[in-house]
Structure formats: C-alpha cells, structure tokens
C-alpha positions as CSV (number, residue, x, y, z in Angstrom):
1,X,-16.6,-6.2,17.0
2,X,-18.4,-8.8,15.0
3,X,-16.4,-10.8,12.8
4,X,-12.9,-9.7,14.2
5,X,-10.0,-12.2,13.4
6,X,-8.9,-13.6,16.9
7,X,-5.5,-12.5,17.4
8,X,-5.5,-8.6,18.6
9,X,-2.6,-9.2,20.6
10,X,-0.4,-6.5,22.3
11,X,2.2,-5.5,19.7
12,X,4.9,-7.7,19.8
13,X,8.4,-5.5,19.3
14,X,12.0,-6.2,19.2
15,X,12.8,-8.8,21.4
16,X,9.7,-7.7,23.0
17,X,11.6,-5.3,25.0
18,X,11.2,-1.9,22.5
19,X,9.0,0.7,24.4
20,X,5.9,2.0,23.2
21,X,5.9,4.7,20.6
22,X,5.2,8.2,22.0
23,X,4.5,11.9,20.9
24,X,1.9,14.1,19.1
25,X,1.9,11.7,16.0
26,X,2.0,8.6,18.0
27,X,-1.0,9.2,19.6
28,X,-2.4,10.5,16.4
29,X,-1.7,7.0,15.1
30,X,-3.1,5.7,18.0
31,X,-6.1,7.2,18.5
32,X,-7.7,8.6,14.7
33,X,-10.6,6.7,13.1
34,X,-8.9,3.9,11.1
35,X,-10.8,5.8,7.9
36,X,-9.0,9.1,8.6
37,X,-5.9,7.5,8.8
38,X,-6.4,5.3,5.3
39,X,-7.0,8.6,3.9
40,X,-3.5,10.1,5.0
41,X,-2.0,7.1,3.6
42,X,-3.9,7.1,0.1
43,X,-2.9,10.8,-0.6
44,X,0.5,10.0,1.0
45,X,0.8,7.3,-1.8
46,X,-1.4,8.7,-4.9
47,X,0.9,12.1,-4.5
48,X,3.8,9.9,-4.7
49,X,2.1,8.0,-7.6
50,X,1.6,11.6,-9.3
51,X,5.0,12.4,-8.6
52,X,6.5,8.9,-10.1
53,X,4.4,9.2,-13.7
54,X,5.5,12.6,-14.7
55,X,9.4,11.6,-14.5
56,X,8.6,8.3,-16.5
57,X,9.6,10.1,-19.7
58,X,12.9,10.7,-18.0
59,X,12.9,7.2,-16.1
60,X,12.5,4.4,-16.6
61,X,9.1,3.0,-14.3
62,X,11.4,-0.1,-13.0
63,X,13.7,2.2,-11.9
64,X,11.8,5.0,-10.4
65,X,10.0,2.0,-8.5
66,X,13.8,0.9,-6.6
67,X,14.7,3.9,-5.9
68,X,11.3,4.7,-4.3
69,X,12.0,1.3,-2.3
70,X,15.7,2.6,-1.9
71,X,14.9,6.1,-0.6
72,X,12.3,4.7,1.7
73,X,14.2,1.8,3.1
74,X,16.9,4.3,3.7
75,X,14.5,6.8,6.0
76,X,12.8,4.5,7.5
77,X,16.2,2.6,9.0
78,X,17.7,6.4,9.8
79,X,14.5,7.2,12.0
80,X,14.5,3.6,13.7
81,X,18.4,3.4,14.3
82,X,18.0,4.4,17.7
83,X,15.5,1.4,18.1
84,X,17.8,-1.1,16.3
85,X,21.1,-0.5,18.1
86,X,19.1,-0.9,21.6
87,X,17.4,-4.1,20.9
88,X,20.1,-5.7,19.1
89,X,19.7,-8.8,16.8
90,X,16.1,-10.2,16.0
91,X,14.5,-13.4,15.8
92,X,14.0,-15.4,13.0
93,X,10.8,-15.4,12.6
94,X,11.0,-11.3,12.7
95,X,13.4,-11.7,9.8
96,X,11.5,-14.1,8.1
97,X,8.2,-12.2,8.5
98,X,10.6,-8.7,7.5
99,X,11.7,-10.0,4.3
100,X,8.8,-11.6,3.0
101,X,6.3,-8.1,3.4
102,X,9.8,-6.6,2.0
103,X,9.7,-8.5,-1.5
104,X,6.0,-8.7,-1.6
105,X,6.2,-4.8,-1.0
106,X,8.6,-4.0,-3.6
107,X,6.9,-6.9,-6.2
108,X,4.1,-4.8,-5.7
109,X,6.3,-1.4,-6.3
110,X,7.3,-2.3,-9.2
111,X,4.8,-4.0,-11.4
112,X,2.5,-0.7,-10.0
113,X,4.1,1.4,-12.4
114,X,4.8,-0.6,-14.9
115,X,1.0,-0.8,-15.0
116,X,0.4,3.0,-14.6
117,X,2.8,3.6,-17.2
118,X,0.2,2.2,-19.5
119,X,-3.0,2.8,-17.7
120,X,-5.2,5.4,-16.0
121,X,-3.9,5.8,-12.3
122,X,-7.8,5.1,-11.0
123,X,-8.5,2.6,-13.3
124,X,-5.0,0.6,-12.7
125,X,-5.6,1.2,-9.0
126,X,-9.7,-0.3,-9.8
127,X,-7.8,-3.6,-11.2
128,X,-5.7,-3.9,-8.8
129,X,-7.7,-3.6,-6.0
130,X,-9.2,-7.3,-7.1
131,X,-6.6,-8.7,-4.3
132,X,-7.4,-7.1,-1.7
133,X,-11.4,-8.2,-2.4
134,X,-9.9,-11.4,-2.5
135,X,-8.6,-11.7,0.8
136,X,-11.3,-10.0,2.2
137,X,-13.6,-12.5,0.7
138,X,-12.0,-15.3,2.4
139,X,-12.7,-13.6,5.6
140,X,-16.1,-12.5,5.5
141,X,-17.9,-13.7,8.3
142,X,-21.6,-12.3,7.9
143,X,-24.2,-11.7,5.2
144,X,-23.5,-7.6,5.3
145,X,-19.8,-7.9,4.7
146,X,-20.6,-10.0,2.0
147,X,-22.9,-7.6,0.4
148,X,-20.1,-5.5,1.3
149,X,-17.6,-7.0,-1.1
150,X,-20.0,-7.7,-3.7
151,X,-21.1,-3.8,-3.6
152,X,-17.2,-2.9,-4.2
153,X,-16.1,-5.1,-6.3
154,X,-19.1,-4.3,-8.9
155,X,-17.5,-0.7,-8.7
156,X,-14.0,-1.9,-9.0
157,X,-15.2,-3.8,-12.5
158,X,-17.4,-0.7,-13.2
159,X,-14.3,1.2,-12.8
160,X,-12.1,-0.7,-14.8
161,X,-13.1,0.1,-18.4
162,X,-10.0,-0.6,-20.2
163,X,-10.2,-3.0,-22.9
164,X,-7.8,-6.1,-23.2
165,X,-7.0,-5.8,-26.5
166,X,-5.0,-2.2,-25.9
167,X,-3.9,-3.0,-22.6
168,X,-2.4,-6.5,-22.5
169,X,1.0,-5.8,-21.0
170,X,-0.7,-3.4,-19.1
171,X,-3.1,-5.7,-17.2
172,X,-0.3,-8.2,-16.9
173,X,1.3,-5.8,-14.8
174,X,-1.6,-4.5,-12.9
175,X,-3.1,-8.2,-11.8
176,X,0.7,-9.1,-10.7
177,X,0.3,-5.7,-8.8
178,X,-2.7,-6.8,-7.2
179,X,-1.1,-10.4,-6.5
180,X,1.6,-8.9,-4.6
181,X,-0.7,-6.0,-3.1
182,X,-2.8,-9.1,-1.5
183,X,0.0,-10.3,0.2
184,X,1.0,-7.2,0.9
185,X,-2.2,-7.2,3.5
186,X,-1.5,-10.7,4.6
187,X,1.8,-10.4,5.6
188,X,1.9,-6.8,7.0
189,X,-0.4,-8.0,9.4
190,X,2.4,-10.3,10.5
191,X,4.9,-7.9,9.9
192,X,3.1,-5.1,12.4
193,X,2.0,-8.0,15.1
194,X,5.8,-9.2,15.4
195,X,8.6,-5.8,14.9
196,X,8.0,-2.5,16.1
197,X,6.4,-0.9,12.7
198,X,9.6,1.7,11.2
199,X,12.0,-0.8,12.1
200,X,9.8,-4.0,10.3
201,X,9.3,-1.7,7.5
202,X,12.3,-0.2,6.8
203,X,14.4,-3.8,7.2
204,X,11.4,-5.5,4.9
205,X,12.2,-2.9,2.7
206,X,15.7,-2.8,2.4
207,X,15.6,-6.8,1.2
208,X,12.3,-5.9,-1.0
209,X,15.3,-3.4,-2.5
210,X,18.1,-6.0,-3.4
211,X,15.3,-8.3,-4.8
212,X,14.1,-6.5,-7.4
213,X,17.7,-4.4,-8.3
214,X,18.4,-6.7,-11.5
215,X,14.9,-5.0,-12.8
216,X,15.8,-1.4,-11.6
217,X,19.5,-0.9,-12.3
218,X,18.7,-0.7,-16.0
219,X,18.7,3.2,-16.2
220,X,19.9,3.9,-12.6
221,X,22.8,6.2,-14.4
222,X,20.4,8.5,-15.6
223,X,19.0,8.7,-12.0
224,X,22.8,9.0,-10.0
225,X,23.8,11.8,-12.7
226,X,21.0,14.1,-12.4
227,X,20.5,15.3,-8.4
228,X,16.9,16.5,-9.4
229,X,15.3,13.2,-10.5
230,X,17.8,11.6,-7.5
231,X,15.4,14.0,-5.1
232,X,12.3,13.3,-7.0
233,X,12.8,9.5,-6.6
234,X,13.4,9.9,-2.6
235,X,10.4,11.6,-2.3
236,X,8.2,9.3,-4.1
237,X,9.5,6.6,-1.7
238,X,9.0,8.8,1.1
239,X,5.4,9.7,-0.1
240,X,4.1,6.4,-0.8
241,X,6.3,3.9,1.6
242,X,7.3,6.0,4.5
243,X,4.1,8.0,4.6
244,X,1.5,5.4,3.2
245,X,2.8,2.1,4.1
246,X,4.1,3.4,7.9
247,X,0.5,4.7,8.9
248,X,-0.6,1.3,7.1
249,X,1.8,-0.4,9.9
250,X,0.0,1.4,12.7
251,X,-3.5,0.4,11.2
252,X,-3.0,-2.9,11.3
253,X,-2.1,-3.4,14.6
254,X,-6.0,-1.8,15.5
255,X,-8.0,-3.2,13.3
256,X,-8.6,-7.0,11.3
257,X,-7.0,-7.6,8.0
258,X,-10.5,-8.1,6.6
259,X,-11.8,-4.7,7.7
260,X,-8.1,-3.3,6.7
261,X,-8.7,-5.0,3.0
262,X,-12.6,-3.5,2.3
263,X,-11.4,-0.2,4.0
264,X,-9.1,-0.1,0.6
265,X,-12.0,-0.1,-1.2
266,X,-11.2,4.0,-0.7
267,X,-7.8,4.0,-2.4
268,X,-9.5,3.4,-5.7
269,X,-11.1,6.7,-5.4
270,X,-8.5,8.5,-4.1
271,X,-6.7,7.5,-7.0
272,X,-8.9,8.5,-9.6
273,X,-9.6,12.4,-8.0
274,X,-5.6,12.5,-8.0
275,X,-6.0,11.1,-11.5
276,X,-8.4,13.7,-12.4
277,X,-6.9,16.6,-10.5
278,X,-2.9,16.5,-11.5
279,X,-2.8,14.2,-14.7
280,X,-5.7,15.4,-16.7
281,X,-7.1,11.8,-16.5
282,X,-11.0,12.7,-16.7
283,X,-13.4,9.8,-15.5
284,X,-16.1,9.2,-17.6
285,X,-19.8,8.6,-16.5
286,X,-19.2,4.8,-15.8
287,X,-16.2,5.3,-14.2
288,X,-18.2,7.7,-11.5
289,X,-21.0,4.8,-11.6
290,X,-17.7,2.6,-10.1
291,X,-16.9,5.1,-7.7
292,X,-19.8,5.5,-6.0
293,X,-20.6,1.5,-5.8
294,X,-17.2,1.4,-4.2
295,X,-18.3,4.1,-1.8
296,X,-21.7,1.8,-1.2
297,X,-19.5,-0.8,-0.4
298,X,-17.4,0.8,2.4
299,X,-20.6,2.4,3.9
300,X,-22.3,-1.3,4.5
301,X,-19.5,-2.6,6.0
302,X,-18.9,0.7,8.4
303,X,-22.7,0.4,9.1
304,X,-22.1,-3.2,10.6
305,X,-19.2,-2.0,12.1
306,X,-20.4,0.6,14.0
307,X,-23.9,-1.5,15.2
308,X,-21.7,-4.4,16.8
C-alpha cells in the first residue's frame, strides 16, 4: 500500500511469548474490512456516549467519565487474567508505552464529556476530530490523501457550528479532547505493536484510572449508593473502552496510523445520527453540508487505497 508507515511488524506480545488470539471473534478482528470494524467501534462508543449524557443530571460528567475508565479497566484485566499470570512481569518499555495510552485515554475520557455536557454530541465529536486531522496531516504522503484531509476537515469546520461566545468552557474542553484523542492514535499504535491488545488496554487503563481520580471522586457517593447508575457507569465503559477502544487495538495492528486517523473521519457522523436518533439533537442543513464533505473525504482516501 502506498504511503504505508514502515513498521507492520508481527505483533509483539508479552514477553513475546503470548500465543496468538483465536476464535470466531478473533478472526473477525482479523479478517473484516478495517471500515467495518471502525463502524463497530463508533456505535460501540457513541451508544456508550448516549448512555453517559442522560445520567449527567444525576452525575456528575467527571465522574461518569472514571467510572467508565474504572468499569472498563476492570473487564478488560478479568478477560486477560489468564494472559497476565502466564507471561508474568513485562518490560519497561510495555509499561511505559501502557501507561502513557492509559492517561492519554482517560485525558481524553474525561474532557469528552465535559464537552458533551455543553455541546451537540456530533458537533463536539466535529471539533474534536481536529487531532486526529492533525496527525494524519503530518503523515500524508501523496497529493490524494492530501486532498483527503482537506475534504474532511472542511466538513469537520462545516460541522462545527457552535459559536464561541456561548460555548467557551465548552470548546476548552472539546480541543483538550482532541489533544488527548491525537495521542490517543499515536500512542495506541505503540501500545498494540508492543502488548497483546486486552492486556495493553486494560493495564493502560487502570493507570489512565488513578490519574484522573482527584477529578472523578467529586460525586463518586452518589454513584456507590445507587446500584443503577453503578451499572449504567460499567456499561458506558464497557461500550465505549472495552468495545470501541479494543477493536481500535486490533485495527491498529492492520493498518497505518495515518489511514487509522482519516478512517475517523466516520466517527463524526456516527455521532451526529446517534445525536439525531436518541438525544433529539436535529442537524441543520450545514451541518448535513459537513457530513457529507467528511464522507467525500474518506471516499478519496479509500479510492487511493484500494488502486495501490
């Protein structure tokens, strides 16, 4: 492929001893177009986004965001116990590489919905989505990805449509979101090229958990004392970490991080039908304008994709 980074190494695991991943989903993982398996992940982490807003009248967003990190650190080290115990301790670098997609990760959780809390889910998604342009700028290798990018990100400013001087906190939030959501691409890649994907994820997450606990602990009571929001917390982490970020893990590992970044270009739209479908947030006429350059975007880059 044309432009591919050079790495595409075999999958470094645990002590590179961890055996290959196998089963019905596995191979799924394994062998689905990368598009197909970006659209799991967006409604994986839009229905969690869904599920997050309409318990923010009940929660605080801070909170709900650690114990979505919480709940989704917890699964993901249950299902790769197994894993851990028989490769014992890891390297430093695996640590290193762990924790730093971990608080990137839960950085990212967190300002997310402190943005959404103020925002449209699409359009907060649109603004974000200026990091992952970003890094997929600074990889562009040819004339169509370029095109590409510019294509998208004229529908992710199309989209936008919020105005600064209502939103300021808002956008604060959202452009840390994207910040973090940047490196989030950057050092997953790392993070899926050196562990063995659950068990990266889950240990990333667990520290991504104690860094941002001074920010969530605020209401956590109100959480603990009722077991319905406790459940409706765990599944928002299981939604949109174990569900989204896992398949993201297995992605990675196929594909570049700058055709992983413009494949996001998607997630904006996702976000906005899930907007439109269960929180009665209606696009208007511009913001279908933004949709459909974001769509124009991903097809030029999947055009040079599939000719080289």
């Amino acid at each position: 492929m044309a432009g591919d980074l050079p790495h595409r190494p075999r999958p470094v695991r645990l002590n590179d001893a961890s055996p290959a991943p196998v089963g019905a989903v596995s191979r799924t993982l394994a062998t689905a177009p990368p598009e197909a398996l970006f659209l799991l992940s967006a409604i994986g982490q839009y229905a969690g986004a869904v599920v997050a807003v309409s318990i923010f009248d009940e929660v605080a967003p801070a909170t709900v965001a650690w114990f979505r990190v919480i709940g989704a650190a917890v699964v993901l080290l249950v299902l790769s116990g197994p894993a851990l115990r028989r490769h014992g301790r890891w390297t430093g670098p695996q640590l290193a590489a762990a924790a730093t997609f971990g608080v990137a990760t839960a950085a990212m959780n967190l300002t997310f919905y402190l943005a959404i809390e103020r925002l449209d889910l699409g359009k907060g998604v649109a603004i974000e989505f200026v990091g992952p342009i970003l890094v997929a700028a600074l990889r562009t290798r040819s004339r169509r990805n370029g095109i590409a990018l510019l294509a998208a990100t004229a529908g992710v400013l199309t989209l936008t449509g919020v105005e600064v001087d209502d939103n300021l906190l808002g956008l604060v939030y959202i452009f840390l979101a994207s910040a973090m959501w940047a490196l989030y691409i950057v050092f997953g890649a790392r993070v899926a090229r050196v562990t063995d994907g659950a068990a990266g994820l889950g240990v990333g997450l667990a520290v991504g958990a104690a860094a941002i606990a001074p920010f969530g602990l605020a209401d956590a009571a109100t959480v603990l004392a009722a077991p319905r929001l406790l459940g409706l917390c765990v599944l928002v982490g299981v939604l949109s970490n174990v569900v989204g970020y896992g398949i993201d893990q297995y992605t990675l590992r196929r594909i570049p991080v700058r055709r992983f970044s413009l494949l996001l270009a998607l997630l904006p739209v996702t976000a906005t039908l899930f907007g439109v479908a269960f929180l009665d947030q209606t696009p208007s006429r511009i913001d279908l304008l933004g949709i459909a350059l974001v769509l124009v975007g991903v097809a030029v880059q999947q055009r040079e994709t599939l000719a080289t």
